[in-house]
C-alpha positions, 0 to 999 in steps of 0.5 A: 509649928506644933510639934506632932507625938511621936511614932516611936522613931528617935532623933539624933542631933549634934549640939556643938557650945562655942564661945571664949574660954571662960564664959561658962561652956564647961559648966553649962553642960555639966550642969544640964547633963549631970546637975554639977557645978564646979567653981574651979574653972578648968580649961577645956583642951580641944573638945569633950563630949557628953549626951542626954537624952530628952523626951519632947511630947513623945518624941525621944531625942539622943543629943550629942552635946560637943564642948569645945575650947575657947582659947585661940590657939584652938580656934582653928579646930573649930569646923572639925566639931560643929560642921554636921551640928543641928545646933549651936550654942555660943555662949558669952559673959555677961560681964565680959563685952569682948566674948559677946562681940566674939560670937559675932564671929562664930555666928558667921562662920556657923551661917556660911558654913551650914546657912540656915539649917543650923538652929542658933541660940545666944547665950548671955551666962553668969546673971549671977554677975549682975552688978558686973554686967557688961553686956546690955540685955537689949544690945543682945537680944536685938542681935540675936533677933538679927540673926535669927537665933534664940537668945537666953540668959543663963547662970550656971552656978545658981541653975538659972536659965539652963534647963530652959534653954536647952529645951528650947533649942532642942525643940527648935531643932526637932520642928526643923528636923519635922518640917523637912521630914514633910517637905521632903515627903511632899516633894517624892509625892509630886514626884510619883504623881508626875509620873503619871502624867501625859504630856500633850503636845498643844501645837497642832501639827500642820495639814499635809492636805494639798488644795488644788487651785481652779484655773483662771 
């Protein structure tokens, strides 16, 4: 869909990062948002929040990018943050087959919770590690393909992939937004006109006439 100019209106959207802890989520963000990159990891308790603001052929977007926990005893928590979500981005180490099979899982809960009116984009982070890689480029992409989600190979340390990606989903998230917007617009115009509209009844109604019979 190409995406028209903008009209001077701004688009909030919700992005919320899933995946295990110590793929890369944290550093993802800080490196998309601020340019920053951290070697030390530091696990992220419960949730953070950063924003950025994004300009798509005259669109202005506000994204509200939500980082939460990976670890398990956070799990739980995790519907409190991505249930009004516009997009998701579930992030796996490449060298780590276990947190790639773990976004299986969250690709699921996202799809029963929001069904389609999610955008997804799969994330294989830390192409730095290539010689390391556990998970194949193929295996990746054909379940991204699957699931209908962007799928994206990012290194957050070398700057790698992470400009791009985002970019991506929130174009994807804008087109969505823009084709519901027309939808809807075409639906409250069907509706006006069906107002006007006289309904005519096409069964005839029956001749009350009686026919007098000659006698015989």
């Amino acid at each position: 869909m190409a995406i028209n100019s903008g009209n001077g209106k701004t688009h909030n959207f919700k992005v919320v990062l899933l995946g295990e802890g110590c793929v890369g989520k944290t550093s993802l963000v800080l490196r998309y948002v601020e340019d920053k990159f951290n070697s030390n990891h530091i696990s992220t308790v419960q949730a953070s929040f950063l924003s950025k603001k994004v300009n798509i052929e005259g669109n202005r977007i506000n994204l509200a990018i939500w980082d939460t926990a990976g670890q398990e005893q956070f799990h739980a928590l995790g519907p409190l943050y991505y249930r009004s979500s516009n997009g998701a981005v579930l992030v796996y180490d490449i060298t780590d087959e276990k947190s790639f099979q773990r976004i299986k899982i969250w690709v699921k809960e996202l799809r029963k919770m929001l069904g389609v009116d999610i955008c997804l984009v799969i994330v294989g982070n830390k192409t730095d590690l290539e010689s390391d890689r556990h998970v194949s480029l193929e295996e990746a992409e054909s379940y991204a393909e699957k699931v209908g989600a962007l799928h994206f190979q990012t290194s957050a340390k070398l700057n790698e992939g992470v400009e791009a990606m985002f970019y991506a989903l929130t174009q994807k998230m804008l087109e969505k937004t823009l084709e519901n917007e027309t939808h809807n617009v075409s639906l409250a115009g069907q509706n006006s006109q069906s107002g006007n509209i006289l309904v005519v009844d096409d069964e005839q109604t029956p001749s009350t006439t009686k026919h007098c019979c000659g006698s015989s």
